[in-house]
N, C-alpha and C positions, 0 to 999 in steps of 0.2 A: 712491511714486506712488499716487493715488487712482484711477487708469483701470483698469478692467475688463482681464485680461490679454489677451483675445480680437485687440487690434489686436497684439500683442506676438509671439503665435505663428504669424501672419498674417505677421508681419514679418519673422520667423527663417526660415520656409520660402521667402519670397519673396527673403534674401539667402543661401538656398544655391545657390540656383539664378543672383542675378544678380551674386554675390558678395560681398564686405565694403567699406566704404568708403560715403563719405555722399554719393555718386553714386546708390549703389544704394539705398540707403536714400527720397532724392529722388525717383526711379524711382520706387518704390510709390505714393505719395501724386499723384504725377503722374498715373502710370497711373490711380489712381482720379476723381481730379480731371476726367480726360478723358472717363471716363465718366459722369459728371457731362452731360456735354455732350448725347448722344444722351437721357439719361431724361428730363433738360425736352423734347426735342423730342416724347416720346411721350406723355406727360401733354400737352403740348399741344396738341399734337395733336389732340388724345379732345377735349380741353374746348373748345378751339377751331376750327383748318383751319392747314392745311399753312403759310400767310403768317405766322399768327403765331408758330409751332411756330418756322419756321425763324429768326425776326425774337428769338425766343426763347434758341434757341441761337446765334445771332450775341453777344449781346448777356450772355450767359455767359461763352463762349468768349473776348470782349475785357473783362470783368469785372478789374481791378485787386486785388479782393479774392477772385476763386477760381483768379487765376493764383498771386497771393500765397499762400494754403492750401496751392496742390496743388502746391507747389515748398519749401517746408519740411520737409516730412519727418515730419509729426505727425498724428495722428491726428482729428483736427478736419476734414475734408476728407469723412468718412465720412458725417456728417449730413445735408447736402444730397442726397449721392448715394442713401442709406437714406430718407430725407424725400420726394425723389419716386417712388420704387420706389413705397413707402408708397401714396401718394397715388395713384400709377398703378394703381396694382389696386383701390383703393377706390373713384375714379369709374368703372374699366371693371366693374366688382363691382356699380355702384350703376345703370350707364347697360347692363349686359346682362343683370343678375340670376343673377348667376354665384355659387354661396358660394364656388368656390375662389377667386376672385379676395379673398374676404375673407378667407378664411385664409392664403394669401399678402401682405396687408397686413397682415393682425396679424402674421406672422414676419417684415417686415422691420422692422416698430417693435420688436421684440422684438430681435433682431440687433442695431437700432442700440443697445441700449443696452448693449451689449456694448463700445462705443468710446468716445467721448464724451459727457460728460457734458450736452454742447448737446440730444441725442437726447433729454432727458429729458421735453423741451415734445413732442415730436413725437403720443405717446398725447391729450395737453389737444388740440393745432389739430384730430385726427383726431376726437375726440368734438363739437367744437365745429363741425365740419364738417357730422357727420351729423345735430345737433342742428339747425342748419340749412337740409338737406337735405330732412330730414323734416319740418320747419315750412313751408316753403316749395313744396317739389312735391308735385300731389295724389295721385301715387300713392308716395308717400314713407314711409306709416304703415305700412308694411311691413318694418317694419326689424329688428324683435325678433330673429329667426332669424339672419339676418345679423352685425348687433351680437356676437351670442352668439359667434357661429362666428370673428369678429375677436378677441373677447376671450379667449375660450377658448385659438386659437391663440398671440395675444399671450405668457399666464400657461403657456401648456406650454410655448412657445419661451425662452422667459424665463426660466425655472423656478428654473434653478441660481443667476443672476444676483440674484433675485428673492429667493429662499432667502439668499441674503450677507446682502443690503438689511436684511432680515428683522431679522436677528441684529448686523447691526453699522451702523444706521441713521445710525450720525456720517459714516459713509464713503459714504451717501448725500447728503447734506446738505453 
């Protein structure tokens, strides 16, 4: 398997506890899946107001393709969930000038990539974001410090993962 072990150990601890069998195994991915549901609401929250947020998670919650993910049993479900984490702390990072908010977004794109390999776009939409961000709002040219402190945390968080990549780049690819 080419997946990063991190979902696998994640997966052992969570079936001693809810036992063996592909009940449980379902169970995880679910569970994550459902949190899924509250992290859109709170990124949208931030970017938009509570009608959309909620109109938001409706519309996840009845989603065909994240009921399907989170009822599998694989590890693919972790992306979206890691993708708004992500996101959530970069626009509250960008909309309160907070750096931990951005070193909390670099650790969960670094995290995600610990799971699937979907995760791998997630670092590209988050630079293309701030590239954005910064083109577009006038007090947005302030982002060097920031940047730094997502990137930094990103390549520390990452480190070991990164370190594989490094050395055995087919298994990136």
């Amino acid at each position: 398997d080419q997946h990063p072990p991190l979902y696998y150990l994640l997966l052992n601890g969570w079936l001693r506890l809810a036992g063996d069998g592909e009940g449980a195994v379902r169970s995880f991915s679910a569970l994550l899946g459902t949190a899924t549901v509250p992290a859109i609401y709170f990124l949208a929250r931030r970017l938009f107001d509570r009608r959309v947020a909620l109109a938001g998670m409706a519309l996840l919650a009845c989603s065909h393709l994240s009921i399907h993910f989170s009822r599998l049993g694989i590890n693919n479900i972790y992306d979206p969930l890691f993708g708004l984490v992500a996101f959530f702390f970069l626009v509250r990072g960008l909309q309160d000038d907070r750096l931990i908010d951005f070193a909390l977004s670099g650790a969960a794109l670094a995290l995600a990539q610990f799971f699937y390999m979907g995760a791998r776009l997630l670092p590209v939409m988050v630079a293309a974001f701030l590239l954005l961000w910064w083109v577009l709002r006038p007090g947005g040219r302030r982002l060097l410090g920031p940047a730094v402190v997502l990137g930094g945390t990103f390549l520390l968080t990452g480190a070991p993962l990164l370190r594989f990549f490094l050395r055995h780049p087919d298994d990136f690819l």
